[in-house]
C-alpha positions as CSV (number, residue, x, y, z in Angstrom):
1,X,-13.2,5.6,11.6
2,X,-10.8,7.2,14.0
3,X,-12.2,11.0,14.4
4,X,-8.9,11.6,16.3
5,X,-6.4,10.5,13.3
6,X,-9.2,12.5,11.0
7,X,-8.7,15.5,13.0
8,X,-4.8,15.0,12.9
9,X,-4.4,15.0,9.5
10,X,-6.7,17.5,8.7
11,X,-4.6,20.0,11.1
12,X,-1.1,18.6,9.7
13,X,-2.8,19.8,5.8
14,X,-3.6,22.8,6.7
15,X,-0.2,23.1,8.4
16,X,1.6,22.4,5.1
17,X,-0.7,24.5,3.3
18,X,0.5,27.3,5.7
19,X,4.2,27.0,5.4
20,X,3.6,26.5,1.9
21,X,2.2,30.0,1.3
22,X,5.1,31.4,3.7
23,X,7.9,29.6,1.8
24,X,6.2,31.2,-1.4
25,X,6.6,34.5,0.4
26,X,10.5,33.5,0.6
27,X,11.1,32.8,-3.1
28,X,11.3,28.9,-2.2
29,X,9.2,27.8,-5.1
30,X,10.7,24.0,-5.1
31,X,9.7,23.6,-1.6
32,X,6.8,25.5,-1.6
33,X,5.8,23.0,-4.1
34,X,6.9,20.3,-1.8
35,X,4.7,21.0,1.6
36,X,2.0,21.8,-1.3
37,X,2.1,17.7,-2.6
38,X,2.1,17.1,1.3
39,X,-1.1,19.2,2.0
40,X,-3.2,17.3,-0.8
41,X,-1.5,13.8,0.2
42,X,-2.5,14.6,4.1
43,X,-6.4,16.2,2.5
44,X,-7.3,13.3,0.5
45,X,-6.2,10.8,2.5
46,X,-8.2,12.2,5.4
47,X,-11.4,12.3,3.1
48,X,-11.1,8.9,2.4
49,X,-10.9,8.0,6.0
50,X,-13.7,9.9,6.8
51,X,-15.8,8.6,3.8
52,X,-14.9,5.2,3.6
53,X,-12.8,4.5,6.5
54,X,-9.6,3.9,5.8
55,X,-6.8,5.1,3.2
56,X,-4.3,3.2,0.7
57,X,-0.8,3.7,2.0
58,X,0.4,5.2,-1.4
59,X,1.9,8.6,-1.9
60,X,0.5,8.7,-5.5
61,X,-1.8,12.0,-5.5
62,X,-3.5,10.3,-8.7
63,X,-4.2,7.3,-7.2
64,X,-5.9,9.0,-4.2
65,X,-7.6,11.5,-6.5
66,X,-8.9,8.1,-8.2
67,X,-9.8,6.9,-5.4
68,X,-12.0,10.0,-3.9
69,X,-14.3,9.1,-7.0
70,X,-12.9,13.0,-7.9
71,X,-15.1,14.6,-5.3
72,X,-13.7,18.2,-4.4
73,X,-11.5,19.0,-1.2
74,X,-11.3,22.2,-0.3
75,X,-8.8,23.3,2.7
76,X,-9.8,26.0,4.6
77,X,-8.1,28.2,7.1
């Protein structure tokens, strides 16, 4: 596993996350909603690099979710 590219995605997450919460802040609901899908792409697919190695190049949330075996990810600040 690559703890650089790990590290990278993790920071990018939180990053949407972020402007996630400030676009909320703005009224900007649909792209709230859009760095939101961004910030649980970027989480999952970091898990599964950390836990198995490597990560599907798919931008299906489900499939990733599916893939996790449905453990919880948790962003933090």
């Amino acid at each position: 596993m690559s703890m650089r590219l790990y590290e990278e995605m993790v920071d990018r997450a939180k990053h949407f996350f972020k402007i996630s919460d400030y676009d909320v802040s703005l009224g900007r609901y649909d792209i709230a909603l859009f760095h939101l899908e961004q910030a649980v792409q970027l989480s999952l697919r970091a898990y599964l690099l950390k836990v198995f190695g490597d990560f599907p190049r798919t931008h299906s949330i489900k499939d990733l979710i599916d893939l996790s075996e449905n453990e919880c990810i948790i962003l933090r600040n």
